[in-house]
N, C-alpha and C positions, 0 to 999 in steps of 0.2 A: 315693451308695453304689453299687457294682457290683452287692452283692446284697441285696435285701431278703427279708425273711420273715417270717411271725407266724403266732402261735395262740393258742389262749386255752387257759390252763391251769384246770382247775374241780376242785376238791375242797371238802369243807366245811371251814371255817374250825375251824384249831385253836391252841392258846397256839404266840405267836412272839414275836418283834420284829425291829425293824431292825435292831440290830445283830448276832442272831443268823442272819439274813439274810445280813446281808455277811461275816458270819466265814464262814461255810458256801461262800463264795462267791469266796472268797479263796483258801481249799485247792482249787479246783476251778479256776480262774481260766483257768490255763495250758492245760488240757485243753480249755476252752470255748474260748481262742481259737484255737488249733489247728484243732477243730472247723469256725470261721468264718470262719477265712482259709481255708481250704482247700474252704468252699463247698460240701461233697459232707455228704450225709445229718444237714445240721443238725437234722430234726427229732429224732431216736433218740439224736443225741451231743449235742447242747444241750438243745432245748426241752423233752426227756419227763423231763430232770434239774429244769431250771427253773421250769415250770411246775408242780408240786406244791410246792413250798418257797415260792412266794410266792405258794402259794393259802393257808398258813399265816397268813399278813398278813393277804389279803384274798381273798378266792374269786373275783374280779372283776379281776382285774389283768392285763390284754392286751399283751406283748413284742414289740416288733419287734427283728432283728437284723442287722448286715450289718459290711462294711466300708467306714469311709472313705476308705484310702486302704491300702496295702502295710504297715504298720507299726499301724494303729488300728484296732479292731473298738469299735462303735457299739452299745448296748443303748436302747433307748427304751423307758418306760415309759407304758403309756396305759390311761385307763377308758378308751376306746372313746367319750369322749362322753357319759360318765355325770357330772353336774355336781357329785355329790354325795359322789362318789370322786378329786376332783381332788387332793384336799389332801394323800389317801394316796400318790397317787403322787408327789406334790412334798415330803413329808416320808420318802420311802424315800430317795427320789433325792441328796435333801441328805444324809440321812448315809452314805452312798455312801463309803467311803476313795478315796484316790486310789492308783490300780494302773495301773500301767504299760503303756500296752498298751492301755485303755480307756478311753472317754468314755461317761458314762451322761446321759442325757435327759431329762427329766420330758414328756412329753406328744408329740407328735407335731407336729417343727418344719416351721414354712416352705418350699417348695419352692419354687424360679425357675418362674413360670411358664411360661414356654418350655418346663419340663421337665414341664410338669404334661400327661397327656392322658388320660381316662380312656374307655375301650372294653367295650362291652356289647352283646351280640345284633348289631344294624345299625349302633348309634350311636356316634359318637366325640366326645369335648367337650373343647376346646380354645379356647386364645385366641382362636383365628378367628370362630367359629362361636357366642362365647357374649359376651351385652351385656348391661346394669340399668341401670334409672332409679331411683328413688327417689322413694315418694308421702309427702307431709308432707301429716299433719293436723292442722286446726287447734285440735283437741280434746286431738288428743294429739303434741303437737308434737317433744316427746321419743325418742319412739321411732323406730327406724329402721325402716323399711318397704321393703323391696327386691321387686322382679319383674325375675329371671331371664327374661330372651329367649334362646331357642335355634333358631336359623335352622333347625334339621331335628327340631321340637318338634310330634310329634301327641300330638291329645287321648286316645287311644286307649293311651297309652302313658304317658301323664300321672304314674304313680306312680313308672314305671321310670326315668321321665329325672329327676323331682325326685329321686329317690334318689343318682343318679349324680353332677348335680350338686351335693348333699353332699358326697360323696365327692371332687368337684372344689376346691370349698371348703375342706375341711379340707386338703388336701397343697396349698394354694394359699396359705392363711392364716396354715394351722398349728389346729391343733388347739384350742388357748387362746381365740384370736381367733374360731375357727368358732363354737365352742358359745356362748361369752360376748358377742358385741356386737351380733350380727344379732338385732331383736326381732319381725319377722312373715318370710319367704317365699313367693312364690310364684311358678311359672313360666308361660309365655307365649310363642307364637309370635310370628314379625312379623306378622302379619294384623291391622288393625284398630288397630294402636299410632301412636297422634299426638305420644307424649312424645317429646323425645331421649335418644335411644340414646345408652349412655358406655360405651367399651370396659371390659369386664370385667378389664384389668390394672390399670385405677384405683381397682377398688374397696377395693384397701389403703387408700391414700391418703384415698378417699373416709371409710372407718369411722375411720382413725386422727383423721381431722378431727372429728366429728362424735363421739368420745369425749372428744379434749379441749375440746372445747365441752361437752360434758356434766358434765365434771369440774371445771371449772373454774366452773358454775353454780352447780352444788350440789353441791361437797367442803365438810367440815366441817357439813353442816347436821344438828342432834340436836335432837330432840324431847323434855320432860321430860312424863314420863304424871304424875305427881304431882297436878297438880289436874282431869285431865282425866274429860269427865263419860262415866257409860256405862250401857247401855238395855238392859232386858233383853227377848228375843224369848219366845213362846211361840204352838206351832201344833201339828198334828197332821201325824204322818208318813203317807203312802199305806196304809200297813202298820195304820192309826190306832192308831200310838201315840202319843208325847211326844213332841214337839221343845224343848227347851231352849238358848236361846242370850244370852250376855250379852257385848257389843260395846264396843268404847274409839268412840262415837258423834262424841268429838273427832276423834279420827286420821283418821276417814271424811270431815271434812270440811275437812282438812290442806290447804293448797294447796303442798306441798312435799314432795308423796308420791311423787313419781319418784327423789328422793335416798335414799331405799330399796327399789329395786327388785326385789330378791329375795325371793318370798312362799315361806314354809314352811307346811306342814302337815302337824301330824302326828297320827296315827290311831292311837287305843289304844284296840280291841275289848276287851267284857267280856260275861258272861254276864247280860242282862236279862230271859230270857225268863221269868221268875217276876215280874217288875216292870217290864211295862208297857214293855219298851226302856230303863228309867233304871235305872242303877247302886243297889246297896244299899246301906246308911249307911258299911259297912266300907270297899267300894270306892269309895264319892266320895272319904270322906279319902285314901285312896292317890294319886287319880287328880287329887286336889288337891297332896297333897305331890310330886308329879312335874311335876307345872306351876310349881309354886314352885319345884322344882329346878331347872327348866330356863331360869326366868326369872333365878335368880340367879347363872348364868351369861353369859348373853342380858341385859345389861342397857340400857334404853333409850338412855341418856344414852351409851352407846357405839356405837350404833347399830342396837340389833337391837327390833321396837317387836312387843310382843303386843299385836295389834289383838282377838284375843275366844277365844270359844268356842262349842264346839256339841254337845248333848247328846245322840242319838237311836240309836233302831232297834239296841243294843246295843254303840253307839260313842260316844267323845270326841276330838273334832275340834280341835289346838287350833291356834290362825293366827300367823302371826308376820311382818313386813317385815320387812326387814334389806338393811341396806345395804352387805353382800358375801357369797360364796357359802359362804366357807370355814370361819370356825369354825362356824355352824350346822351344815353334815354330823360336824363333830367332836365336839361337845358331843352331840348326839344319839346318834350312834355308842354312847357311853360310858352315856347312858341306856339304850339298849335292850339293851346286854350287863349293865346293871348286873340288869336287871327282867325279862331274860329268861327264869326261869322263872314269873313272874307273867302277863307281857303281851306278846303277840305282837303290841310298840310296829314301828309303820313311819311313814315320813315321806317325802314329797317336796319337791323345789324346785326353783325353776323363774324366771324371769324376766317381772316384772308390771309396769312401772312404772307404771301409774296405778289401777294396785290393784282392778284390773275383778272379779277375782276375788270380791270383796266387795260389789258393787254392791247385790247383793240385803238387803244389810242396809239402804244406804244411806235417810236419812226424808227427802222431800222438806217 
């Protein structure tokens, strides 16, 4: 692109949809490429139009814009890297009309790296200047473990250059590839390194390798919880209250728990401070029928496996593997708009494969 630009558009979320989106967007079209071809004051004539109409969708939804070429202007849609917002932008993007004139994105594509260089304060990161090895464990053999080498890498600055190289990553990889296949980081000068260095433009090649070895071990592999046995915890919180926990004790000891890498959790606070940290009779059944809601969308034998729960300090914890990123942020979503005058429900996820998060339940 000749020109790039972005901003995050923030308002609070109000009733939309997609396709009220792209109608909206459609009488406006001609006016926005005008705007973009011409390069001059896109923020005031594009973005301050754009960005509230699809904070409508999602309050979270990050624009880049430019042109590809004298005839095409380019809209990219991205979370920013948020794992849990990916799906919004790749179900905006598909129902996208096709207008003339435009090429819309889902996420933040690939750049050549040749063209990639990213500059900050003193530092510049480039093909030159930047290598990875790759540490396999034999515990966890699965995962990919990278250390970024940066030939002008101080400790002193340690945050700023891993940051940077994120940012090298993501216009290197592409957005998709950055957040999803890397499972640790960490960088590193040359001082002290005995491994072999491998230029940093391999490391495409290198993750696409080491995905389809992944996928090809464990595609297809599903769990049936049906007979599977489970233990219940009980302890005292710091706060000495109640801990309540009841575990799928099977799945802890799965030896096929990387074929579900994606750990969910989500967190539905309630008022316990009259009960000891534990929900009242009314709100456990609620806090039950929401878990059943959410499992009978989430169902094992398709991939998504509720390993337990956790009862304390005026919260319910509930856990989930899953073996993609996507409808979990979906299904959830639609929980928490469904119950949100009830429960200020929140949820993250995140990338486990061998399900460390859990350990502490784990019985020798």
């Amino acid at each position: 692109m000749s020109f790039f630009d972005n901003i995050l558009g923030k308002k609070q979320p109000s009733v939309g949809s997609y396709s009220d989106f792209w109608n909206w967007f459609l009488k406006n079209e001609k006016e926005f490429f005008n705007v973009v071809q011409r390069g001059e004051n896109i923020p005031k004539g594009f973005f301050d139009k754009l960005g509230p109409k699809l904070a409508e969708i999602h309050p979270e939804i990050y624009f880049l814009a430019g042109m590809i070429d004298d005839q095409i202007a380019e809209l990219v849609l991205t979370p920013d890297g948020v794992i849990k917002n990916i799906y919004i932008i790749e179900e905006l993007v598909n129902a996208a009309p096709r207008i003339e004139g435009w090429k819309f994105t889902a996420l933040k594509p690939p750049v050549d790296i040749k063209n990639v260089v990213i500059e900050f304060e003193n530092f510049k990161l480039n093909a030159d200047n930047l290598k990875f090895y790759p540490t396999i464990n034999k515990d966890y053999p699965d995962e990919i473990d990278l250390t970024i080498v940066y030939d002008h890498f101080t400790e002193d600055k340690k945050q700023l250059i891993t940051n940077g190289v994120y940012i090298f990553l993501d216009n290197y990889l592409g957005e998709l590839q950055s957040v999803t296949l890397i499972d640790n980081m960490k960088m590193s000068g040359n001082d002290g390194i005995s491994e072999e260095l491998i230029p940093i433009e391999k490391l495409k090649d290198y993750l696409i390798w080491r995905e389809k070895e992944f996928v090809e071990k464990y595609e297809g592999i599903r769990h049936n919880t049906e007979d599977d046995n489970y233990s219940g915890f009980e302890g005292n919180t710091k706060e000495e209250g109640v801990l309540l926990a009841v575990v799928n004790t099977s799945l802890l000891t799965w030896d096929k728990k990387a074929s579900h890498p994606w750990v969910v959790i989500i967190t539905i606070p309630f008022d316990g401070s009259n009960t000891n940290g534990m929900p009242d009779e009314e709100t456990y059944k609620i806090l039950d029928e929401i878990e059943d809601e959410i499992s009978a969308d989430l169902k094992d034998l398709e991939g998504y496996l509720n390993i337990g729960r956790e009862t304390a300090n005026g919260k319910r914890e509930i856990f989930f593997a899953c073996k993609e990123f996507r409808k979990p942020p979906k299904v959830l979503d639609a929980i928490i708009k469904k119950y949100n005058h009830t429960f200020e429900i929140s949820y993250e996820i995140y990338k486990d494969k061998y399900w460390q998060s859990f350990r502490h339940y784990e019985q020798n």
